[in-house]
C-alpha positions as CSV (number, residue, x, y, z in Angstrom):
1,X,79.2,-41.9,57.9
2,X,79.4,-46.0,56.2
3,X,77.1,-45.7,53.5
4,X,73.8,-47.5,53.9
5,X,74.7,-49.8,51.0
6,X,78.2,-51.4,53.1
7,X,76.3,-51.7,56.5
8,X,73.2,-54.1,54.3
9,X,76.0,-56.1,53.2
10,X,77.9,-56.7,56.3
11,X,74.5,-57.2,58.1
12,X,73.3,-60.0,55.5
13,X,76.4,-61.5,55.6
14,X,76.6,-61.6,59.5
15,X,73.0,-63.4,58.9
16,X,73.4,-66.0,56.3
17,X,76.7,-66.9,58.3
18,X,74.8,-67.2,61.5
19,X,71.2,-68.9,59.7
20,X,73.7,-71.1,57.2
21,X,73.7,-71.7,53.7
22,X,70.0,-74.0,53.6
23,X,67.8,-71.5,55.3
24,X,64.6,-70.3,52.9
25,X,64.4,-66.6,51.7
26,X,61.5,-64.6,50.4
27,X,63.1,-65.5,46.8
28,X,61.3,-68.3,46.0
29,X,63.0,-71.5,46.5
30,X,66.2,-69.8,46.8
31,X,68.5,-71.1,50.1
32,X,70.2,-68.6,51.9
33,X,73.3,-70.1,49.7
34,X,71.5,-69.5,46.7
35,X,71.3,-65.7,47.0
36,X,74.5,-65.1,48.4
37,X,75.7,-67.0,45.0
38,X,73.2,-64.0,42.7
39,X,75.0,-61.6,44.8
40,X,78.2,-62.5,44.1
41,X,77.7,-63.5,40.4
42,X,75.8,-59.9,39.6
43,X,78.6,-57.8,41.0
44,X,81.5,-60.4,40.0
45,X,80.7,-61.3,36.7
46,X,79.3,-60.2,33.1
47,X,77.6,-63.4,33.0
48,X,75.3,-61.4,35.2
49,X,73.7,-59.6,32.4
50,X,71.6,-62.6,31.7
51,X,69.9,-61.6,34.9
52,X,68.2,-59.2,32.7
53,X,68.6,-60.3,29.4
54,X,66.7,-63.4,28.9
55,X,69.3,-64.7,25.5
56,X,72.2,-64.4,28.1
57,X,70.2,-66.6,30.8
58,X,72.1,-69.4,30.1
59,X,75.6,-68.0,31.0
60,X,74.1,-66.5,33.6
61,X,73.2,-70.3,34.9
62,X,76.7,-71.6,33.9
63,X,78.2,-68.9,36.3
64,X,75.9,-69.6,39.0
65,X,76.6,-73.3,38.8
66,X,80.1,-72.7,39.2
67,X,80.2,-70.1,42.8
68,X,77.4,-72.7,44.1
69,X,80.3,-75.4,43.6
70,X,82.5,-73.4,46.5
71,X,82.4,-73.5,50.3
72,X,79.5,-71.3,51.7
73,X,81.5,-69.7,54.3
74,X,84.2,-69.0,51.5
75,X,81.0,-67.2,49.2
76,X,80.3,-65.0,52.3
77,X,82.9,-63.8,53.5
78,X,83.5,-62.8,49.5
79,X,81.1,-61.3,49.4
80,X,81.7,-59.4,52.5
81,X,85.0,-58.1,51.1
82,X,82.7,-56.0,48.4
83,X,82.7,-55.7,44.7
84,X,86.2,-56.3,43.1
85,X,87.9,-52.6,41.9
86,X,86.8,-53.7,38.2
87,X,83.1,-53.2,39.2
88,X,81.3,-50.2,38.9
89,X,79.5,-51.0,41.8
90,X,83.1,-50.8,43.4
91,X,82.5,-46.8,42.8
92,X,81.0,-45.7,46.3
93,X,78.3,-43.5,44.5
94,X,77.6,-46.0,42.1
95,X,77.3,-48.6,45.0
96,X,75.3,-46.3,46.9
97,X,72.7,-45.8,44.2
98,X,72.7,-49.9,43.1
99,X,73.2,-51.3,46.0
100,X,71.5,-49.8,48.7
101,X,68.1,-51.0,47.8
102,X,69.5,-54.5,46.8
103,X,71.1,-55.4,49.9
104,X,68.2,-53.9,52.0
105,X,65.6,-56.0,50.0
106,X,67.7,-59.0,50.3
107,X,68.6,-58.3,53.7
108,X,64.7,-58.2,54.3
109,X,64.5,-61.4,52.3
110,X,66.0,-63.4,54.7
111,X,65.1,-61.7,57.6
112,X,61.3,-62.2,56.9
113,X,61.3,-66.0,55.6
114,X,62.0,-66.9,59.2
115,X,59.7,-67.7,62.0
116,X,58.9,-64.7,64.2
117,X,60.0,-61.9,62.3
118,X,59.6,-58.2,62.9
119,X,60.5,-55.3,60.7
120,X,63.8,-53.4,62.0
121,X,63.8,-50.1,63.7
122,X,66.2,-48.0,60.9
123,X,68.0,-44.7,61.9
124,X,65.7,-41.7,60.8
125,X,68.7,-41.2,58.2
126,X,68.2,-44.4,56.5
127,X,64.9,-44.3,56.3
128,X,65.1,-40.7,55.1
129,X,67.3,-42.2,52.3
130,X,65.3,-45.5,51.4
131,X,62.0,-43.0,50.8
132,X,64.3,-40.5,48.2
133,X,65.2,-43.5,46.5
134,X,61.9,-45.3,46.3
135,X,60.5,-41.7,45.1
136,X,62.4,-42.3,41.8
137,X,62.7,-46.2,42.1
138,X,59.6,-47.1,42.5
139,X,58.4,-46.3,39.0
140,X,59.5,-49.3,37.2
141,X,58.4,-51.2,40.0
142,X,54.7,-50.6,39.7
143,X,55.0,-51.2,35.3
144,X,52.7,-54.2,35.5
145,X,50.2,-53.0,38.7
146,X,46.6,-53.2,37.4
147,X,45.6,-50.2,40.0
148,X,47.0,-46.4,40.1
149,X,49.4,-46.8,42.7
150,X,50.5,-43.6,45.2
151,X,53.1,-44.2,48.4
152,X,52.7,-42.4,51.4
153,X,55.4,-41.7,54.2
154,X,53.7,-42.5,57.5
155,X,56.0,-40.4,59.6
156,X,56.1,-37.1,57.1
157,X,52.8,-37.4,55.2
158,X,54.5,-37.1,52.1
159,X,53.1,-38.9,49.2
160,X,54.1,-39.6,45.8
161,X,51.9,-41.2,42.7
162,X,53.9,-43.8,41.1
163,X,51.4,-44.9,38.5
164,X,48.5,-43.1,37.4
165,X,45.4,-45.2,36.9
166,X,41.0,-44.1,37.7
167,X,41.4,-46.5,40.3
168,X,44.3,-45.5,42.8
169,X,45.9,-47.3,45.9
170,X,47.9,-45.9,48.8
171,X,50.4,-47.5,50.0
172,X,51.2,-46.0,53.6
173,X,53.7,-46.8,55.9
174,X,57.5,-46.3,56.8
175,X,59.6,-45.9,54.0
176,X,60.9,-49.6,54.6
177,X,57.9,-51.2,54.0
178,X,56.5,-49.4,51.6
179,X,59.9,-50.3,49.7
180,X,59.1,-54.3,50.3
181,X,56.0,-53.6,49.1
182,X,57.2,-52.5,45.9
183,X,59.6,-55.0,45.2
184,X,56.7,-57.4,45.5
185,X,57.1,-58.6,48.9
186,X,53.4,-57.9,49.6
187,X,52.6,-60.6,52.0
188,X,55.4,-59.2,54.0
189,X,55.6,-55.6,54.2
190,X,53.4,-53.9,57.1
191,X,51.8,-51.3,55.8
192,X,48.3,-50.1,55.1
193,X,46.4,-49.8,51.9
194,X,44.0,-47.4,51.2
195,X,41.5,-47.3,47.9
196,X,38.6,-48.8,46.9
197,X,38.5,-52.9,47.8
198,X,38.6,-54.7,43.9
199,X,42.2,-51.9,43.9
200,X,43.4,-53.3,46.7
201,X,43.1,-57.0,46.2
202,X,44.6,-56.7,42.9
203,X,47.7,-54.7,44.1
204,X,48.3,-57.1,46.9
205,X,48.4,-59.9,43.9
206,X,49.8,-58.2,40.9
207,X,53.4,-58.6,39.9
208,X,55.7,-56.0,41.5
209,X,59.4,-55.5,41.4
210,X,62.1,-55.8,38.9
């Protein structure tokens, strides 16, 4: 079976290819070109540690200046070809575990920031493996919530507190938008929340995500 992580890939790449390079995303006033060029730069360089390591930020920029510089189709279809054997995310469990969620999210990203979008129908098995993940993932991602924050599979039932807090929020729904919702795409993930009304205005706003 092609791990979840590789079909993401090939399927954003198929997308940017066919949107091309000046399309919006979800990523704030990132192109399409622009997040194919943090793609490439997190898996193909160590200037990617400024990603996440604010003193590094400016080698980080450097490298980014320099992929933006080449042909978009060129970035693509680079990025296509996968992670070079150097990478750790060139190990297919390593990939599987970083790159799975990354490539769905960013997937989504561009899916979503265009006009008349609607959430994919996923295999069972994907969906299966986007709620294991989220179960442990989604810790960090509710750090800064202001509200206890629970997630709730709306074809099992199964639900999972992320975040205690007196004032808790549900988030229910299929596994794939309740992982949007997480990574602080709130304003475009379908699912529903349930809590008291101050909770749920303040998760819908708060900071989510890495």
């Amino acid at each position: 079976m092609t791990r979840m992580a590789r079909t993401e890939r090939d399927a954003l790449c198929d997308l940017a290819l066919q949107l091309g390079e000046g399309e919006p995303t979800l990523c704030g006033d990132w192109t399409v070109k622009d997040l194919v060029v943090h793609l490439l730069v997190r898996e193909r360089s160590p200037a990617a540690a400024g990603i996440v390591l604010k003193p590094l930020s400016r080698l980080t920029d450097l490298e980014t200046r320099r992929f933006a510089a080449r042909d978009f189709g060129v970035l693509v279809e680079k990025l296509r070809g996968g992670p070079p054997v150097w990478s750790p995310y060139a190990v297919p469990k390593l990939d599987s575990i970083f790159n799975t969620l990354e490539y769905f999210v960013h997937l989504e990203d561009i899916r979503r920031a265009q006009p008349g979008w609607e959430p994919r129908e996923l295999p069972d098995q994907q969906q299966k493996q986007l709620w294991a993940m989220v179960r442990t993932a989604g810790k960090p991602l509710v750090r800064r919530a202001p509200t206890g924050v629970a997630v709730e599979n709306s074809a099992t039932g199964s639900r999972v507190v992320l975040k205690e807090a007196p004032e808790q929020v549900v988030v229910h729904g299929p596994p794939s938008e309740v992982t949007m919702f997480l990574f602080g795409r709130q304003e475009h993930a379908r699912v529903e929340l349930l809590g008291p009304d101050d909770a749920i205005v303040a998760l819908r706003e708060a900071s989510l995500g890495v």
